[in-house]
C-alpha positions in Angstrom: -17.3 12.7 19.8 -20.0 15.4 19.2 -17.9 16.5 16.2 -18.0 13.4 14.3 -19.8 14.1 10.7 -20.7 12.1 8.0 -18.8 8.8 7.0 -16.2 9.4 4.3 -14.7 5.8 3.3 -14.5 2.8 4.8 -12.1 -0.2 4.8 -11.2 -3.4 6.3 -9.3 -1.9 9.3 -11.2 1.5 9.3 -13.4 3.8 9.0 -12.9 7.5 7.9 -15.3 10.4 9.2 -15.6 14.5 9.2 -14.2 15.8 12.5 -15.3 19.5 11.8 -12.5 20.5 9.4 -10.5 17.2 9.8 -11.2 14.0 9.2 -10.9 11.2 11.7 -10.0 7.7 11.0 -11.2 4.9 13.2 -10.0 1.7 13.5 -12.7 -1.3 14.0 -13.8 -1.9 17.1 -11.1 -4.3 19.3 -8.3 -3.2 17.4 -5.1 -2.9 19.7 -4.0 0.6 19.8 -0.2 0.0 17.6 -1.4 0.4 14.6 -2.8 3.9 15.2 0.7 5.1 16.6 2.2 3.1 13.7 0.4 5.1 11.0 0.8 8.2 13.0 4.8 7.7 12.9 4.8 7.0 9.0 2.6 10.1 8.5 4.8 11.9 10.7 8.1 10.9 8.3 6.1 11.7 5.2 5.4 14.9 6.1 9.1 15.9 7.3 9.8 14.2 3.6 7.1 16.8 2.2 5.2 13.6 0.5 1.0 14.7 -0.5 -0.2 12.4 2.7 -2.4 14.1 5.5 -1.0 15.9 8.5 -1.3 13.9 11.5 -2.7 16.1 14.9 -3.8 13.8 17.2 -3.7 9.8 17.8 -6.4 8.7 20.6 -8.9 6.5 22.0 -11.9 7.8 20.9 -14.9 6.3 23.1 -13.0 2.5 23.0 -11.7 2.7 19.2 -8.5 4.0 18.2 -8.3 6.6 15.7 -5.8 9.8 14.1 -6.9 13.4 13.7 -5.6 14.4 10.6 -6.3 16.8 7.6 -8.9 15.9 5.3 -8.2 14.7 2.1 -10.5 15.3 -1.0 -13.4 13.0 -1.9 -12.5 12.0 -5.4 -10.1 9.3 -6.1 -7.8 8.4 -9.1 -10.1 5.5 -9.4 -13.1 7.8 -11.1 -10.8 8.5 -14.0 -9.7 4.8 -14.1 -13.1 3.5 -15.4 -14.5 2.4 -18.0 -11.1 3.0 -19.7 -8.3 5.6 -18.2 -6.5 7.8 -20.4 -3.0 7.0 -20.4 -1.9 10.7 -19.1 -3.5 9.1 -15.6 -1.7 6.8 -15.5 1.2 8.2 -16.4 0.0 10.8 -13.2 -0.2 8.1 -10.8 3.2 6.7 -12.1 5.0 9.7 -11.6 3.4 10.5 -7.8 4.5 6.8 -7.2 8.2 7.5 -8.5 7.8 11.0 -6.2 7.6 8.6 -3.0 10.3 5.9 -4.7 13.0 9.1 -4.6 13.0 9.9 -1.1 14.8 7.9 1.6 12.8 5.3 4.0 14.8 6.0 7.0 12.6 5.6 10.0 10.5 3.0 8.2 10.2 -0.6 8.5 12.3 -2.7 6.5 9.8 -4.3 3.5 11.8 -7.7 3.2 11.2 -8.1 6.9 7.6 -7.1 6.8 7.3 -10.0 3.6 8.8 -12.6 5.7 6.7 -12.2 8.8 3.5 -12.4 6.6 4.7 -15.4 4.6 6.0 -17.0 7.7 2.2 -16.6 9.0 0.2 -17.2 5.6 -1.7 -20.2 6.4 -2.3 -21.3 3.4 1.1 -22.2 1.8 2.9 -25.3 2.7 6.2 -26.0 4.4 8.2 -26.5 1.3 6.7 -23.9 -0.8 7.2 -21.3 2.3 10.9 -22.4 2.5 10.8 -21.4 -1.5 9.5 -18.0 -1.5 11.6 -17.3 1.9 15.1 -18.2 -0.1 13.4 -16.4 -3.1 12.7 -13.1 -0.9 16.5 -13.2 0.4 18.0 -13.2 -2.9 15.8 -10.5 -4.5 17.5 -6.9 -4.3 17.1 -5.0 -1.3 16.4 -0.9 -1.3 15.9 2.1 1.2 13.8 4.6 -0.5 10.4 4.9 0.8 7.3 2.2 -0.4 4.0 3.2 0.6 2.9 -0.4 0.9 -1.0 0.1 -0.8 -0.6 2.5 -3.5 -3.6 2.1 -5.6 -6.0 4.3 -7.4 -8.4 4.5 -4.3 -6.0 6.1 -2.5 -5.1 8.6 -4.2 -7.6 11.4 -3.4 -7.4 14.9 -5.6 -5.5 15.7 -8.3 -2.4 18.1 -9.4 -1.6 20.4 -6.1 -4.3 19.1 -4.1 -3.7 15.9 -4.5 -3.1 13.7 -1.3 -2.2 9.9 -0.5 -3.7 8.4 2.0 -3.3 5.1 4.1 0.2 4.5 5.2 0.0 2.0 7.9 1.8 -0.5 5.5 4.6 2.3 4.6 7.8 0.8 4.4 11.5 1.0 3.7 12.5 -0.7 0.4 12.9 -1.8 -3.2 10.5 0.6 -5.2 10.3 -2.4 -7.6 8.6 -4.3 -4.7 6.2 -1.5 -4.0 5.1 -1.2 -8.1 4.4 -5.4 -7.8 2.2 -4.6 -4.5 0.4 -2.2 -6.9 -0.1 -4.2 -9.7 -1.7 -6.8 -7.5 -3.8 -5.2 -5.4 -5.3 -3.7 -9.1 -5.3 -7.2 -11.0 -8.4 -8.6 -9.6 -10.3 -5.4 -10.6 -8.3 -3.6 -13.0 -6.6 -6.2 -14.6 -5.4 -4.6 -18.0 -4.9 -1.5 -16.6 -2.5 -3.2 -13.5 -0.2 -4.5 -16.3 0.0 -0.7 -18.4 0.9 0.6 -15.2 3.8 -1.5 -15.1 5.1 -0.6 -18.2 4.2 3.0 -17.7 6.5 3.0 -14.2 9.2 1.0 -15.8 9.6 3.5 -19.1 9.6 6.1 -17.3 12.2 4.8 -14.5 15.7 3.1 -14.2 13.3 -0.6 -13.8 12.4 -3.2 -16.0 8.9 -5.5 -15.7 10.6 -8.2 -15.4 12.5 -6.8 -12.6 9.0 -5.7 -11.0 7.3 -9.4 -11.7 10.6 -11.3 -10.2 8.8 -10.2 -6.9 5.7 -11.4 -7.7 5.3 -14.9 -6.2 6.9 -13.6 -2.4 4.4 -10.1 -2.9 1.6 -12.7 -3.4 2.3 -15.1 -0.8 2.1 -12.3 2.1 -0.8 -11.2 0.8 -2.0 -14.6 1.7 -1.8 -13.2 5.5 -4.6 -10.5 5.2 -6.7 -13.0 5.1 -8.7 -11.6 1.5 -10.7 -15.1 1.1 -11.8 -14.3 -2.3 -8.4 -14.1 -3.5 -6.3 -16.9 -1.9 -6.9 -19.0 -5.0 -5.1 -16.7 -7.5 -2.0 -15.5 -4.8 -1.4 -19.4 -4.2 -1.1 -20.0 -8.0 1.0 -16.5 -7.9 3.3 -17.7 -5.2 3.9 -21.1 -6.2 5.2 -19.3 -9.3 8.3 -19.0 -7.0 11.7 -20.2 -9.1 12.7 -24.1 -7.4 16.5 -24.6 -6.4 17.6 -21.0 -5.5 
């Protein structure tokens, strides 16, 4: 633990310091261990798929909290550039590192439509009915096996051009890249709201998708977001997920 430097981001499930020339992320304290050796296998599969994510060296328990050793990514994000108003060539850039990941096959990964049901089975908020809804709505929306990184957003992209590197891939998954560009635009809406809905667009021009084919999974994308628990935003993904079409 002597190694440990200076704090380099923090989230709600970790924490992300210098380890000498690596960087070690650190779950919170009374996490079980699975989602350390979870990230550490999607790492491991995006690095055989020669994706821009960190190495992975070491998964341990490190003084009671679990944590990967792993390269070090830069310290600037795609967000800088994304404020007060992004010039369209970013994101065009984060677009096309997003379409990068979307070509590649997800084998090894998690299926994404089974990952969405589990979280809207749990979502507390939604009733029985409208949970039946978005469950029929979720089987009838096109399946996929390419490889969906499950929270792409400007934060977590770190560097640019060569060096650039994606980070946090607990959430990875195998699925519909269409899924993966809704996850994006809502994780950016509450924040980035005109920009979430030009990245769309961008993604869809310059791929073989539509926006409406991104916003059909919308309301089921919404509703398992309702299982992390983001209090501040259960409001606007219950209006998102009630959005779900009746009589499927």
């Amino acid at each position: 633990m002597s190694e440990i430097g200076r704090l380099l981001g923090a989230g709600k499930e970790a924490e992300v310091y210098e380890h000498g020339t690596l960087a070690l992320k650190l779950y919170r304290p009374g996490r079980p261990k699975a989602p350390a050796f979870r990230e550490a296998a999607n790492l491991a599969i995006a690095e055989k798929l020669s994706l821009p994510a960190p190495r992975i060296h070491v998964v341990g328990d490190y003084h009671g909290r679990w944590g990967l050793l792993m390269d070090r990514a830069p310290e600037t994000s795609l967000a800088d550039e994304m404020t007060p108003e992004p010039p369209l060539s970013t994101i065009k850039e984060m677009a096309a590192l997003h379409q990068r990941l979307h070509r590649e096959p997800g084998t090894g990964l998690p299926s994404l439509k089974s990952r969405l049901s589990a979280n809207i089975e749990r979502a507390e908020p939604l009733t029985p009915d409208l949970r039946d809804r978005l469950l029929l709505t979720l089987a009838a929306l096109p399946d996929g096996d390419n490889v969906c990184h499950g929270d792409f957003h400007p934060w977590n992209i770190l560097g640019s051009g060569e060096d650039v590197m994606i980070v946090d891939w607990l959430d990875a998954c195998s699925g519909n890249p269409a899924a993966d560009v809704c996850r994006t635009y809502l994780l950016m809406r509450r924040v980035l709201p005109a920009i979430a809905e030009a990245y769309v667009v961008t993604y869809a021009k310059a791929d073989d998708v539509t926006p409406d084919e991104v916003f059909a999974w919308l309301p089921v994308v919404a509703a398992a977001r309702l299982a992390e628990d983001v209090a501040e935003e259960n409001e606007d993904l219950l209006h998102l997920a009630a959005l779900a079409p009746a009589g499927i």
